[in-house]
N, C-alpha and C positions, 0 to 999 in steps of 0.2 A: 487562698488565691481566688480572684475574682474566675467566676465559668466560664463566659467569653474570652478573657487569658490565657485561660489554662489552656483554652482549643490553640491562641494565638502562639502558645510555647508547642503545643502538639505538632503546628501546619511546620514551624521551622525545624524543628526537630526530624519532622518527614522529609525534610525536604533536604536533610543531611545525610540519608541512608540512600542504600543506593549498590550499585557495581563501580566495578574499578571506572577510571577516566575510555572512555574510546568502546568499551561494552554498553550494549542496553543495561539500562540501570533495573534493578530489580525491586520490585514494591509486593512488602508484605502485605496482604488483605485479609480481614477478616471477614466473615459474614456471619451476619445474623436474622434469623426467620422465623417468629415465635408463631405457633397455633395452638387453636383452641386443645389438641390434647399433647403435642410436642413442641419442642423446638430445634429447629435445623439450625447447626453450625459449621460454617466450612469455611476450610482456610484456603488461599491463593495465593499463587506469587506471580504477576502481572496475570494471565486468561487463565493460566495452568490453575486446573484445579487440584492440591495436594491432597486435601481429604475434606466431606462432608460426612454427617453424624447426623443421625433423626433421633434425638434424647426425649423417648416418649414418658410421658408423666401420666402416673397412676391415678383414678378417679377419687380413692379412699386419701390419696395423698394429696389431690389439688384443694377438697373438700372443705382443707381448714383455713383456706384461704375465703374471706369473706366476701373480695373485690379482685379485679383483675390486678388492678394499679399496686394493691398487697402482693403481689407474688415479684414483684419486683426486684428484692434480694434476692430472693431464692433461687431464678430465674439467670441473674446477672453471675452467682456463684457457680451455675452450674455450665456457661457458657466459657467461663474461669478453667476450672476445672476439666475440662475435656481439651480446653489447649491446652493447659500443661501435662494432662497424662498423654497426648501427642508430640511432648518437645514443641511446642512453640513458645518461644522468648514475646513476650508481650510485649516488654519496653522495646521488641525492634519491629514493631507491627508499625506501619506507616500509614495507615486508616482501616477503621472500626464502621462498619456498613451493616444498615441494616431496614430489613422492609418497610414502607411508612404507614400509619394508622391513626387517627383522630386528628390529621390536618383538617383547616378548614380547605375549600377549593383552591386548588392550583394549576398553573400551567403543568404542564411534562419535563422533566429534565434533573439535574443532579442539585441536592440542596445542601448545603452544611450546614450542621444542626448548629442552633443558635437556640438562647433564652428561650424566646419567642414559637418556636416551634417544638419546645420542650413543654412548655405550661401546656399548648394545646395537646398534645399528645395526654399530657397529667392527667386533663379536662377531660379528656376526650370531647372535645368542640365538635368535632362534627357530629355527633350524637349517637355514634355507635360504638359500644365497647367488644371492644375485640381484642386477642392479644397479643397482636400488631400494633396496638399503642406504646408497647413495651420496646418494642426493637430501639428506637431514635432515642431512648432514656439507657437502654444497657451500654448502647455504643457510647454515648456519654458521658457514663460512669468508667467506663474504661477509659477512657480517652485524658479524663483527669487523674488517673491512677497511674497509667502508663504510657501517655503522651501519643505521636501520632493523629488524625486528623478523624472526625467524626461525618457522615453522611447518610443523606437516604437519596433513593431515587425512585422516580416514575410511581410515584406514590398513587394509593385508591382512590387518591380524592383529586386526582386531577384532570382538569374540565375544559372540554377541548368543544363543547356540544355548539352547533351551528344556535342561532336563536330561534329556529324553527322547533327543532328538534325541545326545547325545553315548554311546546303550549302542553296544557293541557287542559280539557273542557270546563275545568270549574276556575275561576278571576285568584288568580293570589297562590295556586297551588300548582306548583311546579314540577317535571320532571327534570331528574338531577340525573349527573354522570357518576354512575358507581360500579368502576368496570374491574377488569382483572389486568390493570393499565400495564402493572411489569412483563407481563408474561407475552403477553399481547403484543407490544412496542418489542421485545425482544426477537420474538418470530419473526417479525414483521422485517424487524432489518434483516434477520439471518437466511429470509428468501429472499430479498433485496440483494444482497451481498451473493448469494448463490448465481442468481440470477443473471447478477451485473449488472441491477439496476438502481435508482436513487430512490429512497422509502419516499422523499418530499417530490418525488412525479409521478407515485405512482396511486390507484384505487383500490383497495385491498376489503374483501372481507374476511374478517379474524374471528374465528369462533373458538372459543377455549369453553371446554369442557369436561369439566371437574364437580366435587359436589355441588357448586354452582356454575350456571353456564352464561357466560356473557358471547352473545355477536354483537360485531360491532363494525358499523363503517368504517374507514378510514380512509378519508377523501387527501392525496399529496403531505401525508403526514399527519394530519390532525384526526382525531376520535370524532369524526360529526353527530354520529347519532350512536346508542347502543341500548338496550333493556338494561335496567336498574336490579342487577345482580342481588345489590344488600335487602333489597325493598319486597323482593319478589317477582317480578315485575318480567315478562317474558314467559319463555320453556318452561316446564316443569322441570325440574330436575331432581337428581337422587333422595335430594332432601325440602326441597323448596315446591312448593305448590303451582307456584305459576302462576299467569295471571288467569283471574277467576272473573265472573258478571258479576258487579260491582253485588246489584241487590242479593245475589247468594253467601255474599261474605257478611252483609247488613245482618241478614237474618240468619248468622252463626251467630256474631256477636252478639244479635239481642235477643238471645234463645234461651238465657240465663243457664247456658251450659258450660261458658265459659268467662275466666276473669281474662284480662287485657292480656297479661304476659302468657296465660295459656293458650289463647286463641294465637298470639304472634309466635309463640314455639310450633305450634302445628301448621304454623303456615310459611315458616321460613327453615326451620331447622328441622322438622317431624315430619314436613309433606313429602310429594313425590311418593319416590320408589319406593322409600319407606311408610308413606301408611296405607300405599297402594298394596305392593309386595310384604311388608313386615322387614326388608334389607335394602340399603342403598348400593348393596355389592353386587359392581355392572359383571363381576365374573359366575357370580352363583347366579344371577338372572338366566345369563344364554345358557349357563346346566341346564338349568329349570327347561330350557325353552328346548335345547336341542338333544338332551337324554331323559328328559321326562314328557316330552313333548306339554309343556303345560301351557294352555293356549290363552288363559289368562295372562299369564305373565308375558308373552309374547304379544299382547293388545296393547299394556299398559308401556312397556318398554316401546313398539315400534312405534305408539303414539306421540313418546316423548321426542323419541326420532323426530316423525313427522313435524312437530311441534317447534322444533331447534330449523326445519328445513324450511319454513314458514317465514321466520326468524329472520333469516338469511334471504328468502325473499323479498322481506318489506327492505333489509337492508341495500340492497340491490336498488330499488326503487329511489333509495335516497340518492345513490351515486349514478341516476337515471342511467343505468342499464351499462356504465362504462364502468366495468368490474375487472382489472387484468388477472385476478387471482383468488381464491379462498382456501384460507389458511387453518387448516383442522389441527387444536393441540389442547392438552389437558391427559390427564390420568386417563381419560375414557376414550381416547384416539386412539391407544394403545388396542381398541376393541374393532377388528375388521368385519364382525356383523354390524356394527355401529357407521364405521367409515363406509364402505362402500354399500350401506341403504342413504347416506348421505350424499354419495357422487350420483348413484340413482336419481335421487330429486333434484340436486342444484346442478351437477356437473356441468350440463349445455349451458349453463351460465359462464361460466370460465373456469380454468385449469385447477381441480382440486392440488393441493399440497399439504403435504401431514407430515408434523413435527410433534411427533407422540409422546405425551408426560407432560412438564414443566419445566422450564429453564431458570426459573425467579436466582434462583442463586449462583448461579453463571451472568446473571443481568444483573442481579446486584455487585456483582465483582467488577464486569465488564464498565459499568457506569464510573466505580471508585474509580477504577484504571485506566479512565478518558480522562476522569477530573485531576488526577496526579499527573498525568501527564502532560497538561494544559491543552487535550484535544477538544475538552467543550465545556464552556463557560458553567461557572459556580452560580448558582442561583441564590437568593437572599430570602428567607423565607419571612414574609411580612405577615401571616392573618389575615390579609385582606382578600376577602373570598375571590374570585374571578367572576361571579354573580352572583347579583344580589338582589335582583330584582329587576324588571323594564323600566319600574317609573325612575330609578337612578340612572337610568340611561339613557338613548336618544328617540323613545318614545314618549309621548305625551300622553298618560293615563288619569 
């Protein structure tokens, strides 16, 4: 059966399941969230979360995997497998959801996975292999096997940036939006919503910090400006170097101490806390700091502080000083030496709020369960970047 069919017998099929006549109708969801050493799988029935699973995968065991794109079975079997040693009927799952990863740029919103956004995902088009490319291909495979409706939403690669926000001092070389969109857009309405106010009136700064830390504007909805999480690009973080003077990175690379992928391992995946401290764990740092008093590690930690509160300064400037809110969330919000040396530096800007952890899999539910619903429109996912340069557009270069 043709792939785009098979989705088209999934959506009708979904669209048969349900509650009795006169009850809310109930939609089974799945979700899917591959990373680099786990993957999270949780089930849903409309918001309700039934169970999430962190199915961590062993190093000796990923090893013989040669490519990310290769774990793909394995991956798909073991996402299988945990719903049915949980009792979940597949054939009565009503959409298969899952994080997005090697799209080319998009806007923000819910996609159904299509050909087109499966090759890129294969590809990995946008030029970073992660394995988040996996998710839109697992739901996929499911979705043909056991019918029901396939999605991703609020995908990495979606590009919300003002055109200011994309100069950068050298012709031809651009800065891109590579944020932590799900998690981010999810906070965002969830203090919107607390709040009692509308995400599209209001200025938000959203700082999610995790092993990588993105701030980000959000000028009435849209991501205007934010640091390039994938790239480096901002804070230091637990694992990411930050941004560094361009000439001191120059002369690492031509030090002949390092080849390409070793130099970009130490500066995106190996910096920060870890080659600072030797650990990116923000819980054994404050030991370090407040049972050992170790005064080093309390330099390199507050600095990264100050560094993320910096961050949130230029972002401010973007939204010229009309800020109603900043929104603290990530694994490392959970840390009150962390959060409040951050209301310290920004707070007089406006009203800190922290939403500690991660939501991505409550956002990925939440999105499926707008789109089943028909509360927000299905998006079509073309390839065609959302930029692609000035001279295609309404400048003359």
């Amino acid at each position: 059966m043709d792939q785009d069919k098979a989705q088209e017998k999934g959506q009708k099929t979904g669209q048969e399941k349900g509650g009795e006549e006169g009850q809310e109708k109930k939609y089974r969801i799945v979700v899917i969230n591959p990373g680099s050493t786990s993957t999270k799988v949780g089930v849903f029935v409309n918001q309700k979360k039934i169970f999430v699973e962190r199915l961590y995968h062993d190093s000796s065991e990923m090893a013989r995997f040669e490519t990310i794109q290769s774990q793909l079975g394995y991956r798909t079997l073991l996402v299988e497998r945990t719903c049915q040693q949980n009792e979940v009927i597949l054939d009565k799952v009503d959409a298969f959801v899952g994080c997005g990863g090697g799209m080319l740029s998009c806007k923000s919103g819910v996609y159904q996975i299509n050909e087109k956004l499966i090759y890129d995902c294969e590809t990995a088009a946008a030029g970073v292999h992660h394995p988040a490319m996996l998710a839109a291909q697992i739901c996929r495979r499911l979705v043909n096997k056991y019918g029901g409706r396939g999605f991703t939403v609020d995908p990495p690669d979606t590009d919300e940036f003002q055109d200011l926000a994309r100069i950068s001092g050298l012709k031809g070389i651009y800065r891109e939006s590579r944020v932590h969109c799900l998690n981010q857009k999810a906070v965002a309405r969830e203090y919107c919503q607390e709040k009692g106010l509308d995400y599209h009136d209001c200025n938000l700064i959203v700082v999610h910090m995790g092993g990588g830390i993105s701030v980000t504007a959000h000028r009435k909805g849209e991501m205007v400006d934010s640091n390039d999480v994938l790239a480096g690009d901002g804070p230091m973080t637990p694992t990411r170097a930050g941004s560094i003077p361009t000439t001191k990175i120059l002369k690492l690379a031509f030090s002949g101490n390092y080849t390409y992928d070793q130099l970009e391992e130490r500066l995106t995946r190996k910096g920060g806390l870890i080659d600072q401290l030797g650990t990116d764990d923000a819980v054994e740092i404050e030991r370090r700091i407040t049972k050992e008093d170790d005064r080093y590690a309390a330099l390199i930690f507050d600095a990264m502080i100050y560094q993320v509160a910096k961050q949130i300064g230029a972002c401010a400037m973007v939204l010229k000083g009309k800020v109603d809110a900043i929104l603290i969330t990530g694994g490392m919000s959970r840390s009150d030496y962390i959060v409040e040396r951050l209301k310290d530096y920004a707070g007089w800007l406006a009203p800190v709020w922290v939403k500690p952890g991660e939501m991505e899999m409550e956002a990925l539910a939440a999105g499926a369960y707008r789109a089943l619903r028909g509360e927000e429109e299905i998006l079509t996912y073309t390839g065609v970047p959302v930029f692609k340069g000035f001279h295609s557009r309404r400048y003359k270069i």
